[in-house]
KOLPAPA-690546 format. One record per residue (C-alpha): residue number from 1; residue in one letter; x, y, z. Coordinates in steps of 0.001 Angstrom, whole numbers, plus 500000, padded with zeros to 6 digits. Example, Ala and Ser with C-alpha at 12.3 -4.5 7.8 and 13.67 -1.06 7.14 Angstrom:
// residues 2
> 1_A_512300_495500_507800 .
> 2_S_513670_498940_507140 .
//
This chain:
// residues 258
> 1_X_652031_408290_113245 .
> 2_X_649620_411216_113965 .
> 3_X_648990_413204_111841 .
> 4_X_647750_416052_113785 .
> 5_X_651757_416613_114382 .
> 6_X_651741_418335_111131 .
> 7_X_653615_421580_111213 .
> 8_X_652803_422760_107656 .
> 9_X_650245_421699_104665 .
> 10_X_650445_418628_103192 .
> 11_X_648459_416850_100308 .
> 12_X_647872_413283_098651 .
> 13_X_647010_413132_095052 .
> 14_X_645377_410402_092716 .
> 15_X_644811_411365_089162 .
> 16_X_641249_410405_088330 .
> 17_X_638333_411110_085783 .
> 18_X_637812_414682_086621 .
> 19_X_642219_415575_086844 .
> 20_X_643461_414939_090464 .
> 21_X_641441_414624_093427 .
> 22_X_643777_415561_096659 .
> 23_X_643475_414955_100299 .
> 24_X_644690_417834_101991 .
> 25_X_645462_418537_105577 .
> 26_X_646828_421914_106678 .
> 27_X_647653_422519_110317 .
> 28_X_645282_422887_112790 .
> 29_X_642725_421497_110674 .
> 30_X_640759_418339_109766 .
> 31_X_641484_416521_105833 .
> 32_X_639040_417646_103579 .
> 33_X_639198_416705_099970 .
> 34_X_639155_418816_096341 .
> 35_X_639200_418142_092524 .
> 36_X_641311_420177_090444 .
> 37_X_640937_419865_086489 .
> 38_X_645266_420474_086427 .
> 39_X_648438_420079_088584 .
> 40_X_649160_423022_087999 .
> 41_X_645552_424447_089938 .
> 42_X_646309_421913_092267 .
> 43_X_649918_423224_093256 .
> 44_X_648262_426978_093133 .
> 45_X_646351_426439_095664 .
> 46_X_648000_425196_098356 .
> 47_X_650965_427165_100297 .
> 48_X_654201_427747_098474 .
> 49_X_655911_425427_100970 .
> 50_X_653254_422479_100482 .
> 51_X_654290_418980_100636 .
> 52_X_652464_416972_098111 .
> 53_X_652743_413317_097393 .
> 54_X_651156_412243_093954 .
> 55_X_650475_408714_092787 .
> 56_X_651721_409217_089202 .
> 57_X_655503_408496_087509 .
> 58_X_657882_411560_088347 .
> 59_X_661438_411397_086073 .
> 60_X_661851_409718_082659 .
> 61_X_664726_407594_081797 .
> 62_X_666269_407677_078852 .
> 63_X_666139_403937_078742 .
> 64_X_664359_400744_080834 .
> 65_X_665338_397350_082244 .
> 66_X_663091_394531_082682 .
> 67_X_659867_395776_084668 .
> 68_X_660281_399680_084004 .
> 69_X_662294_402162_085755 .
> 70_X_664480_400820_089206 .
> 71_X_661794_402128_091623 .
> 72_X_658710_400033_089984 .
> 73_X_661148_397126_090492 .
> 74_X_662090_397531_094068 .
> 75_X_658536_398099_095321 .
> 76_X_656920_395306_093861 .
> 77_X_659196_393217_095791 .
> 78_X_657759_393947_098833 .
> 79_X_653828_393749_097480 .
> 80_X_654053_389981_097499 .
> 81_X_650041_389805_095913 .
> 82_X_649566_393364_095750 .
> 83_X_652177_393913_093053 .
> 84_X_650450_393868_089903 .
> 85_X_649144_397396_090648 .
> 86_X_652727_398889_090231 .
> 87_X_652640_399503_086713 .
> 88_X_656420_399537_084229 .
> 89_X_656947_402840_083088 .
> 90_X_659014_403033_080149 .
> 91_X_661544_405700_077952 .
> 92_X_660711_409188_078442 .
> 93_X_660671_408805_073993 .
> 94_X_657715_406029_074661 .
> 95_X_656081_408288_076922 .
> 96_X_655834_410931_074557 .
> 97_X_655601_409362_071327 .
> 98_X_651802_409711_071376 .
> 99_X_650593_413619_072576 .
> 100_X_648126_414311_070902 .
> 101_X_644146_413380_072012 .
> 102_X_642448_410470_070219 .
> 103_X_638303_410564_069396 .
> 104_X_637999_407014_068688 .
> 105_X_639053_403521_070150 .
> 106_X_640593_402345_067438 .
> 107_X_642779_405390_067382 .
> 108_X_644062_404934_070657 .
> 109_X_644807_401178_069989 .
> 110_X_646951_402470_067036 .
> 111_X_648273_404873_069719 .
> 112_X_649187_402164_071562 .
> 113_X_651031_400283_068967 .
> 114_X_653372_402930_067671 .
> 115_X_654520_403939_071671 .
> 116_X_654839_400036_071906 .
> 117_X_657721_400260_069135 .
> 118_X_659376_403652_070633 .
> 119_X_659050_401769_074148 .
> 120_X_660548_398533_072775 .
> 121_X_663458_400462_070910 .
> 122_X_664292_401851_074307 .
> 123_X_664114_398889_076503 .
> 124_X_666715_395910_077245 .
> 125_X_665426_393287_076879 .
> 126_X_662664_394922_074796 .
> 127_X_659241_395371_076631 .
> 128_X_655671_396704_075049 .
> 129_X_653915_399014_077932 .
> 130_X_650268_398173_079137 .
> 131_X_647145_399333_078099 .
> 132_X_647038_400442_082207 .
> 133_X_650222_402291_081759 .
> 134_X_649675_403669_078539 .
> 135_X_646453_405579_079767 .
> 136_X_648189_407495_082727 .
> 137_X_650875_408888_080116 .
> 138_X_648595_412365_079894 .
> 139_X_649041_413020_082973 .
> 140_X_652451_411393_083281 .
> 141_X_653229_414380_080747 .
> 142_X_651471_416553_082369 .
> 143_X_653369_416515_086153 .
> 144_X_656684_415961_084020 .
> 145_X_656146_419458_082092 .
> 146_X_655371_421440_084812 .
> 147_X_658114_420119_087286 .
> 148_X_660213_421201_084437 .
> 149_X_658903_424561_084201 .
> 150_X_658781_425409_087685 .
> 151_X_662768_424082_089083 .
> 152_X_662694_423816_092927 .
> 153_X_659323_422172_092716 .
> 154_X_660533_418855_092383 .
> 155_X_661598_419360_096009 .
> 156_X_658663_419049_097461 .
> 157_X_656206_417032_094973 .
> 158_X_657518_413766_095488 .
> 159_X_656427_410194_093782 .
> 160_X_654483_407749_096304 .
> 161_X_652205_404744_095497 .
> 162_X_649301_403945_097593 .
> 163_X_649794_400328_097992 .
> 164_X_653656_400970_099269 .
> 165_X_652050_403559_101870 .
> 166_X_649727_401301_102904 .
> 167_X_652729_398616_103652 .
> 168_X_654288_400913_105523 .
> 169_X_651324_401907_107307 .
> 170_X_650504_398150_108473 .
> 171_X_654060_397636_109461 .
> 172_X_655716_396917_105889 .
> 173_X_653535_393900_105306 .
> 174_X_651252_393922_101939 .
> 175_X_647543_394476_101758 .
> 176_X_646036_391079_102295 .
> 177_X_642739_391714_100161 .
> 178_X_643075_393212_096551 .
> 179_X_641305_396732_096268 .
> 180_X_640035_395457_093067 .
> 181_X_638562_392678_090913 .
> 182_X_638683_392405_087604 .
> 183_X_638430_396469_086934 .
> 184_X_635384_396556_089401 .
> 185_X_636416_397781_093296 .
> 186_X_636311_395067_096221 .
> 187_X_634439_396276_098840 .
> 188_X_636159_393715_101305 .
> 189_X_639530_394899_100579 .
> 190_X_638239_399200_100414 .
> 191_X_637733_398020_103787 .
> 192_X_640933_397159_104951 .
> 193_X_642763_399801_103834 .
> 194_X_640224_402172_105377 .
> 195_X_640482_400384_108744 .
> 196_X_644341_401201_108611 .
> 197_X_644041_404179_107705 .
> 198_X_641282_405248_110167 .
> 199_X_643763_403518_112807 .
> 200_X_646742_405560_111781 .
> 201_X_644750_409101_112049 .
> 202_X_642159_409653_109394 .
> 203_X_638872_410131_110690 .
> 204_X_636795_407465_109744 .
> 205_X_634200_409534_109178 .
> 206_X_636076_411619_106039 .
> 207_X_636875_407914_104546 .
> 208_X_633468_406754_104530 .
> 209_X_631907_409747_103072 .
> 210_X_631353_409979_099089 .
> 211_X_634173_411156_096793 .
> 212_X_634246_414191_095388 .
> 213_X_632186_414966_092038 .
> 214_X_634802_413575_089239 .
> 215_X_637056_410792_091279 .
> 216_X_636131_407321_092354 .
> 217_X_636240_406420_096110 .
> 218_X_639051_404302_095380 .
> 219_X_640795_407523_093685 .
> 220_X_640067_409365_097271 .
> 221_X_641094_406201_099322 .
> 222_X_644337_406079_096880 .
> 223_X_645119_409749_098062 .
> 224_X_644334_409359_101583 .
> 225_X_647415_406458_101554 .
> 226_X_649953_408695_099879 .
> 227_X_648681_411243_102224 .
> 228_X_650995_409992_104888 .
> 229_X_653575_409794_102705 .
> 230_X_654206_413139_102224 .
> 231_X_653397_413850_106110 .
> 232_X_656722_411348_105884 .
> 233_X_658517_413351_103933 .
> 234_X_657538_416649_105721 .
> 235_X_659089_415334_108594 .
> 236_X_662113_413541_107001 .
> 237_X_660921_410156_107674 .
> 238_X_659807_408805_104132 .
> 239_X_661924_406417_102609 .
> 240_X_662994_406195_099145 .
> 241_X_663198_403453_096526 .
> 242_X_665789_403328_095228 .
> 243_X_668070_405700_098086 .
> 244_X_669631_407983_096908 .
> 245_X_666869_408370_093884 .
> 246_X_668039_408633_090773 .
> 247_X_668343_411490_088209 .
> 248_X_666630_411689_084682 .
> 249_X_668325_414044_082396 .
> 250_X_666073_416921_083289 .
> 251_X_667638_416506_086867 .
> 252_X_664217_414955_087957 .
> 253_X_663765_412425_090403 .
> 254_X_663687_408706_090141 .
> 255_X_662003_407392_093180 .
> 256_X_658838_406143_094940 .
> 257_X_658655_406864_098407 .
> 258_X_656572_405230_101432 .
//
């Protein structure tokens, strides 16, 4: 896929430290990357007709199965090794049990615990949520509220994973090297996934150079992956798990796409 076919702007996202660090690539130009402390900033500064693809939950059910909502499910089948990094996402009540900021650890353990309870209430069979998980739901909130108060926008911010756009990219086979080891990034396997995507169009060049102030460089190599996925879904060539997505009763999307 080249991605100097692109007929109108398109970004990856990854949350990280700083908010969301995007890869952007707007036509007739080269990616370039940017931090932005909010989605909202993020979505304000790129064209009104931008495609952006954003590694981070988009629709809430109600209520969970076994291993979150349908889309974590039907991904990690594909991952073979790689699935572990496709976290369950549970009740949109688990979610939001726990808004407010915490100032100390043991806080946010006790944090933990009572969106464990809301999360197991709302689950069948009952199912606690990760530490892993639990620590995204800021910003899970934060994309949910504002694809709420903007309608239409849902349209074109769409749900990817990096690790699903990186099987599609190789030819829907799974990463063979982890991209992490126990919490601490693996250079041998950063460099697999940046020899695919050099290969499929990113200059090799913008993946080797340092992240932005505020994001890891596996944040930036996360949102150089679902970079192609919304150049997919530009084009009308991303596909979506599960297809047709499902609805969440904000009329949100349920759905990864690759």
């Amino acid at each position: 896929m080249s991605l100097a076919a692109a007929d109108r702007t398109i970004a990856g996202v990854d949350g990280c430290k700083a908010g969301w660090v995007a890869v952007v690539l707007a036509p007739g130009s080269g990616p370039h990357a940017a931090i932005f402390a909010d989605f909202a900033g993020l979505i304000d500064a790129l064209p009104a007709d931008a495609v952006v693809a954003v590694d981070m939950p988009i629709g809430l059910p109600e209520r969970c199965g076994d291993g979150g909502r349908g889309p974590e499910r039907l991904v990690r089948a594909r991952l073979g090794q790689r699935q572990s990094s496709v976290f369950s996402i549970p009740s949109r009540a688990a979610v939001y049990a726990e808004p407010a900021g915490f100032t100390t650890i043991e806080a946010w353990y006790a944090a933990h615990r009572r969106a464990n309870a809301v999360a197991r209430e709302t689950s069948d069979p009952p199912r606690a949520v990760s530490i892993q998980a639990f620590g995204i739901f800021p910003k899970i909130r934060e994309l949910d509220g504002l694809l709420r108060e903007r309608p239409g926008l849902a349209d074109r911010v769409i749900e990817a994973h990096p690790e699903i756009a990186f099987w599609r990219l190789a030819g829907s086979q799974p990463m063979a090297l982890p991209k992490k080891i126990k919490g601490r990034v693996n250079p041998a396997g950063m460099q697999e996934r940046k020899a695919l995507l050099a290969a499929s169009g990113l200059p090799r060049a913008f993946l080797d150079s340092p992240p932005p102030r505020g994001a890891a460089e596996d944040d930036l190599l996360d949102a150089a992956a679902v970079l192609f996925t919304a150049h997919r879904f530009a084009r009308g060539e991303a596909i979506s798990f599960p297809d047709p997505p499902g609805r969440d009763a904000h009329g949100l999307p349920i759905a990864i796409h690759a």
